[in-house]
MIDOLO-897198 format. One record per residue (C-alpha): residue number from 1; residue in one letter; x, y, z negated. Coordinates in steps of 0.5 Angstrom, whole numbers, plus 500, padded with zeros to 3 digits. Layout:
N
(NUM; A; (X; Y; Z))
...
end
This chain:
164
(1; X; (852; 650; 910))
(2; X; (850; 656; 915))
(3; X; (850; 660; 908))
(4; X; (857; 658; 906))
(5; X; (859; 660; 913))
(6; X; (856; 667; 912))
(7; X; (860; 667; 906))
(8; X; (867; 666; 910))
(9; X; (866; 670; 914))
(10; X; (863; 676; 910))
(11; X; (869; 675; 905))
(12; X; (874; 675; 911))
(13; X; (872; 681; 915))
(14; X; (871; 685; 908))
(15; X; (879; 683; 906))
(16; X; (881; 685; 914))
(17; X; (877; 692; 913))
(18; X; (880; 693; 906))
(19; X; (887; 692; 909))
(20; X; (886; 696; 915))
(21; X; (883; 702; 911))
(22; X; (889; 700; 906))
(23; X; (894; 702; 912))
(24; X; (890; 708; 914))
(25; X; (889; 712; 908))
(26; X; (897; 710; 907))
(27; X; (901; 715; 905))
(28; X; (907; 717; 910))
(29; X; (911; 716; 904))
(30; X; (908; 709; 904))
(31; X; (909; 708; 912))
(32; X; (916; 710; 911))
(33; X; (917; 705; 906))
(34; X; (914; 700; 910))
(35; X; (919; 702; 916))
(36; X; (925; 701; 912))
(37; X; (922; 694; 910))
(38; X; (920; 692; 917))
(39; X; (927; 694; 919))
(40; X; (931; 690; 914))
(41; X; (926; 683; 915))
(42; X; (927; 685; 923))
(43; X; (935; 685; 921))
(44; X; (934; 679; 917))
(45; X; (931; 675; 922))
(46; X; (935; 675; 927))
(47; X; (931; 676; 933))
(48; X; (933; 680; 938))
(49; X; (925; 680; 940))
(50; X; (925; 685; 934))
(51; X; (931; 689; 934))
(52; X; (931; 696; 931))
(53; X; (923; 696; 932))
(54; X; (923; 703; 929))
(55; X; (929; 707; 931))
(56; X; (929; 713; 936))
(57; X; (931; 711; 944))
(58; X; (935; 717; 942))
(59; X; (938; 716; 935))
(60; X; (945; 718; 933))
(61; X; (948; 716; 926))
(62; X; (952; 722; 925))
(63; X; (958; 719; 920))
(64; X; (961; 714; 925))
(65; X; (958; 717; 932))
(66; X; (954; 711; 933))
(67; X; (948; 711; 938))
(68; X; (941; 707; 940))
(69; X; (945; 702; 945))
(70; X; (951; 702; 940))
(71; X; (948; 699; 934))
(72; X; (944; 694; 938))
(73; X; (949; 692; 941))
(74; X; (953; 690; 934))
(75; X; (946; 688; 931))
(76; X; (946; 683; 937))
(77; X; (953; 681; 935))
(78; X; (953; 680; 929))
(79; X; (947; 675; 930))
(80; X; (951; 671; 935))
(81; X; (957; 671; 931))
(82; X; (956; 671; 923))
(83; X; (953; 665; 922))
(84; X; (953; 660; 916))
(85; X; (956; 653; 915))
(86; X; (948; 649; 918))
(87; X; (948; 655; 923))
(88; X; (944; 660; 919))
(89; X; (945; 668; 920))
(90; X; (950; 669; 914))
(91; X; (948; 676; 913))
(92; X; (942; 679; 910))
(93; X; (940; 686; 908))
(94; X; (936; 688; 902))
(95; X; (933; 695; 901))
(96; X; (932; 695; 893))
(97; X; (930; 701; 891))
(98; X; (925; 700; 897))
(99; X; (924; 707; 900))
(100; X; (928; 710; 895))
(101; X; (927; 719; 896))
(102; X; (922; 720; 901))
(103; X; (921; 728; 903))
(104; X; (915; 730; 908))
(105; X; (914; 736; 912))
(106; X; (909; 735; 917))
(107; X; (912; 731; 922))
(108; X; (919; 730; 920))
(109; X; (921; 727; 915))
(110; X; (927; 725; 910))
(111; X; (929; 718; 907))
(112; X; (936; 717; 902))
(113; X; (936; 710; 900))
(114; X; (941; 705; 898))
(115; X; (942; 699; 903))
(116; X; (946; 692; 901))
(117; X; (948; 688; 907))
(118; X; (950; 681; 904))
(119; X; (953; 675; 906))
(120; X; (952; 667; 904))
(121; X; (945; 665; 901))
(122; X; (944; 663; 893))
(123; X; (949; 663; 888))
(124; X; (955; 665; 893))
(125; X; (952; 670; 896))
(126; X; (956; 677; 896))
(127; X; (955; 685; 897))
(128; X; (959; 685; 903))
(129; X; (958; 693; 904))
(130; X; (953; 697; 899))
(131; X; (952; 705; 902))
(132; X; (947; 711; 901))
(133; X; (944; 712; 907))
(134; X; (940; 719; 909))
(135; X; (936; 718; 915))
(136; X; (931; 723; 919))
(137; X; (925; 720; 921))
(138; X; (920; 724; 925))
(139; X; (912; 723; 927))
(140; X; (910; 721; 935))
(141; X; (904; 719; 937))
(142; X; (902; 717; 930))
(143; X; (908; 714; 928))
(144; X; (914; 715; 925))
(145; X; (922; 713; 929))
(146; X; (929; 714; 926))
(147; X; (932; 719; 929))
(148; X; (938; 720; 924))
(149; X; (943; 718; 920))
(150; X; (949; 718; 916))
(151; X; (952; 714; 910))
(152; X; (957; 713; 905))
(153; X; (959; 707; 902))
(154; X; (958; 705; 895))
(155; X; (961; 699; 895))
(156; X; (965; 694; 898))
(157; X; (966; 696; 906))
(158; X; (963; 696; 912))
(159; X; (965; 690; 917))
(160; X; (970; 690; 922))
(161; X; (968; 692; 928))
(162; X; (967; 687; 933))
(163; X; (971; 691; 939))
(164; X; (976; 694; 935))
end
């Protein structure tokens, strides 16, 4: 019996130390994809404990004008307000070319990627508003934060503002 509990913990220290040397030796590529992901499933879950957990205090999107305090603003309405018929956050964003085109130059970095934003769940779901987005990332005490955007839609067209 003591064996056997050797055993597990041996195979889960070495899947934790696996992992961790898997992150550590990532690709700032690699991290940037990541972020974007941890973006879209912080979005997708509506919780405001995780709201735009990788952009810059200082962040600016160029196309609209939009800021930091901005956008989490429209973030938060958008989970109070879009909501399903069993009350479920209607809205989802997906990422499907996941980091698309990641350049790096020491600690800056570029990242052209497409975004959908959709409505409903299953079968109904809708592209409400698909665009091309080019951000600016940069590398702080070790970690990389949106600094810049801008974007142009591909498709549909971006939800109406709540305060317009």
């Amino acid at each position: 019996m003591k064996r056997v509990l050797l055993l597990v913990i041996v195979v889960v220290a070495a899947v934790g130390g696996g992992r961790a040397l898997y992150h550590a030796l990532a690709s700032d590529q690699t991290r940037i994809g990541w972020l974007l992901q941890e973006e879209a499933a912080a979005f997708n879950a509506a919780s405001v404990l995780n709201v735009m957990p990788h952009f810059a205090t200082d962040y600016r999107d160029d196309t609209v004008g939009v800021d930091t305090q901005m956008l989490r603003g429209g973030v938060v309405w958008a989970w109070q307000n879009e909501r399903d018929a069993r009350g479920q956050f209607a809205w989802r964003l997906e990422l499907p070319e996941g980091a698309g085109e990641v350049s790096v130059d020491g600690d800056a970095a570029t990242a052209v990627f497409p975004l959908q934003l959709w409505k409903g769940g299953g079968d109904a779901a809708q592209v409400v508003w698909g665009l091309r987005v080019h951000a600016k990332l940069h590398r702080r005490d070790g970690e990389w934060w949106i600094e810049r955007s801008s974007h142009e839609t591909i498709a549909g067209k971006a939800p109406r503002a709540p305060l317009k």
